[in-house]
C-alpha positions in Angstrom: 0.0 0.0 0.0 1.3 3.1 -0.7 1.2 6.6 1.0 2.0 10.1 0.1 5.2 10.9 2.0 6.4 14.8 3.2 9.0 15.5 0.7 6.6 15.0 -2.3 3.7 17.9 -1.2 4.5 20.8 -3.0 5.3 23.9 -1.1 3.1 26.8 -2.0 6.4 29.2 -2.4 7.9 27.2 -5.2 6.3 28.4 -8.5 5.8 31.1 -10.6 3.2 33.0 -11.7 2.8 34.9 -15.7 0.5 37.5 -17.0 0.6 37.1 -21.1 -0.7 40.3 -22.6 -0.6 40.5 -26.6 1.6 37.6 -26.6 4.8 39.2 -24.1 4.7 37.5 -21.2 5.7 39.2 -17.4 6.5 37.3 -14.4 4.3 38.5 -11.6 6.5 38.9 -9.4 4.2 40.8 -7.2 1.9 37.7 -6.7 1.0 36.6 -2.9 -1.6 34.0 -3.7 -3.7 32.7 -6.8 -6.6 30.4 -7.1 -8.7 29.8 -10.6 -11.9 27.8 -10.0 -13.7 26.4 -12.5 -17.3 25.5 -11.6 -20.1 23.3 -13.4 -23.2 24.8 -14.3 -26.1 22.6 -14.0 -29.8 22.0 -15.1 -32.0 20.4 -12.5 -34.4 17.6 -14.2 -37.3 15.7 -13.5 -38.7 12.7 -15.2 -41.1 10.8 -14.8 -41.2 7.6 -12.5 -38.4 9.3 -10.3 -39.5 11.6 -7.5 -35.4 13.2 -6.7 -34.3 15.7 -9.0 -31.5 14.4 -11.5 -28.7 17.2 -12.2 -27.1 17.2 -15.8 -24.4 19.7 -16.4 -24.7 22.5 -18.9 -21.4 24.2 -18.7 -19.2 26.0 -17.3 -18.3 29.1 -15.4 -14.1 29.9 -14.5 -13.7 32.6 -11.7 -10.5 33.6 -9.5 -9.0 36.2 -7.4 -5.2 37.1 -6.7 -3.9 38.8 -3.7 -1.2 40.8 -4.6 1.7 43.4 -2.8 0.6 47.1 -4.0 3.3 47.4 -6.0 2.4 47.6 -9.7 -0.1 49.7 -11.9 -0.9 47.1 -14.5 -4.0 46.4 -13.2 -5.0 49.9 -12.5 -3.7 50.8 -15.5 -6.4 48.0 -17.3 -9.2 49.6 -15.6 -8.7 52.9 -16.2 -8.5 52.3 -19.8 -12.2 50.5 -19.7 -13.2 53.3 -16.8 -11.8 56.1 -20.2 -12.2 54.4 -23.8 -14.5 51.6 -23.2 -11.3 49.3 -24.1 -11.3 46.2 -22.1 -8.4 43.6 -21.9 -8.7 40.0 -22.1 -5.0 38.5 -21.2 -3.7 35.1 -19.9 -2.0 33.9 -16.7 0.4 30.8 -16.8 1.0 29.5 -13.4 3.7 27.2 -12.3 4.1 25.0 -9.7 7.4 23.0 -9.0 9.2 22.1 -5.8 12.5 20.6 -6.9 12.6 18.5 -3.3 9.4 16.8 -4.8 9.4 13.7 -6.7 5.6 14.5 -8.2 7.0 17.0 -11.1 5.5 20.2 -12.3 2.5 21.3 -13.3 1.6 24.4 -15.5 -1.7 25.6 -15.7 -2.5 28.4 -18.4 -5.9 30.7 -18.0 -7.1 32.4 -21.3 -9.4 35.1 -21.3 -8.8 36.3 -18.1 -10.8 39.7 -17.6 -10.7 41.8 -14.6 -13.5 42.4 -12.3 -12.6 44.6 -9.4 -9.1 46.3 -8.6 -8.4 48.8 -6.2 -7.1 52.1 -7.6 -5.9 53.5 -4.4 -5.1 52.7 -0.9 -3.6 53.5 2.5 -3.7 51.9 5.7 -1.4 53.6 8.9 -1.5 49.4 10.2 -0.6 47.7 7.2 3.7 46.1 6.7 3.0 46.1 3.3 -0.2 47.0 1.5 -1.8 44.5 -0.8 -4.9 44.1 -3.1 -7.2 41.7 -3.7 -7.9 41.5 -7.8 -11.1 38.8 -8.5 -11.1 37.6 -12.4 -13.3 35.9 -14.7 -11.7 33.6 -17.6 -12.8 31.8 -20.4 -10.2 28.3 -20.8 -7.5 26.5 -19.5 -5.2 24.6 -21.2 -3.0 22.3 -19.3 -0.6 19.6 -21.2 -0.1 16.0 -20.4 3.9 16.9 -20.7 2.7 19.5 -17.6 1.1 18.4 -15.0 2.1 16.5 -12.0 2.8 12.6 -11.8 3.2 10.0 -9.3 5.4 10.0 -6.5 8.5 8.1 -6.5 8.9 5.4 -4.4 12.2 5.0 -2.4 12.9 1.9 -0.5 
C-alpha cells in the first residue's frame, strides 16, 4: 500500500506565476496568492417515474481572485483604460508549480481570457507592513498539457 510521504507535497512558495498580454509574457513577481476555479453549471431535471431531481451539467463558469503586494499599476492601469475608452483587456496567466525537493513534477496551468472584475485604484492603511490588493477575475479556458502536470510519487525503498 502506498502513502504520500512529506517530501513530495509541493510547497506553496515554489512556482511562478505569468501574465501574457498581446503575446509578451511578465513574471508576476508581485503575486501573494492565486486560485482559478472552474465550476459546473447545472440543469436540474425531472422525469417521470423518479421523485429526486436528476442534475445534468450544462457548462461551465471559471472565476478567481489574486492577492497581490501594491506594488504595480498594471492592473490599475487596465481599468482605467475601460473606466476612459470603453477598451477592455482580455489576457492570460500561466501559473507554475514546482518544488524541486518533490518527486511528483511540475505542473503548468495556463488561463485564457482572463478579464478583470474589481481592482483597487488607491489605498492606505497607517496598520498595514506592506499593502496589498485583492484583484477577482473571470476567464474563459484553461489549457493544461499531459507533458505538464504532475505525476506520481517516486517510491524509495
Amino acid at each position: 500500500m502506498g502513502f504520500l510521504q512529506a517530501k513530495d507535497t509541493i510547497s506553496g512558495q515554489a512556482g511562478r506565476a505569468y501574465a501574457i498580454f498581446d503575446g509578451n509574457q511578465e513574471e508576476m513577481f508581485y503575486v501573494k496568492t492565486i486560485e482559478a476555479t472552474v465550476e459546473k453549471e447545472k440543469a436540474e431535471i425531472k422525469t417521470l417515474g423518479r421523485l429526486g431531481t436528476q442534475h445534468k451539467a450544462i457548462g461551465w463558469s471559471g472565476s478567481g481572485s489574486m492577492t497581490i503586494y501594491y506594488v504595480t499599476s498594471k492592473f490599475r492601469q487596465i481599468m482605467l483604460d475601460y473606466i476612459n475608452n470603453g477598451k477592455d483587456i482580455y489576457f492570460d496567466i500561466r501559473v507554475i508549480n514546482e518544488d524541486k525537493s518533490s518527486s511528483i513534477g511540475k505542473q503548468e496551468v495556463r488561463l485564457t481570457g482572463v478579464n478583470l472584475d474589481s481592482v483597487i485604484m488607491a489605498s492606505l492603511d497607517t496598520e498595514s507592513e506592506a499593502l496589498e490588493e485583492e484583484i477577482s477575475f473571470t476567464f474563459e479556458g484553461v489549457q493544461m498539457t499531459e507533458t505538464n502536470k504532475f505525476g506520481n510519487p517516486v517510491t524509495s525503498q
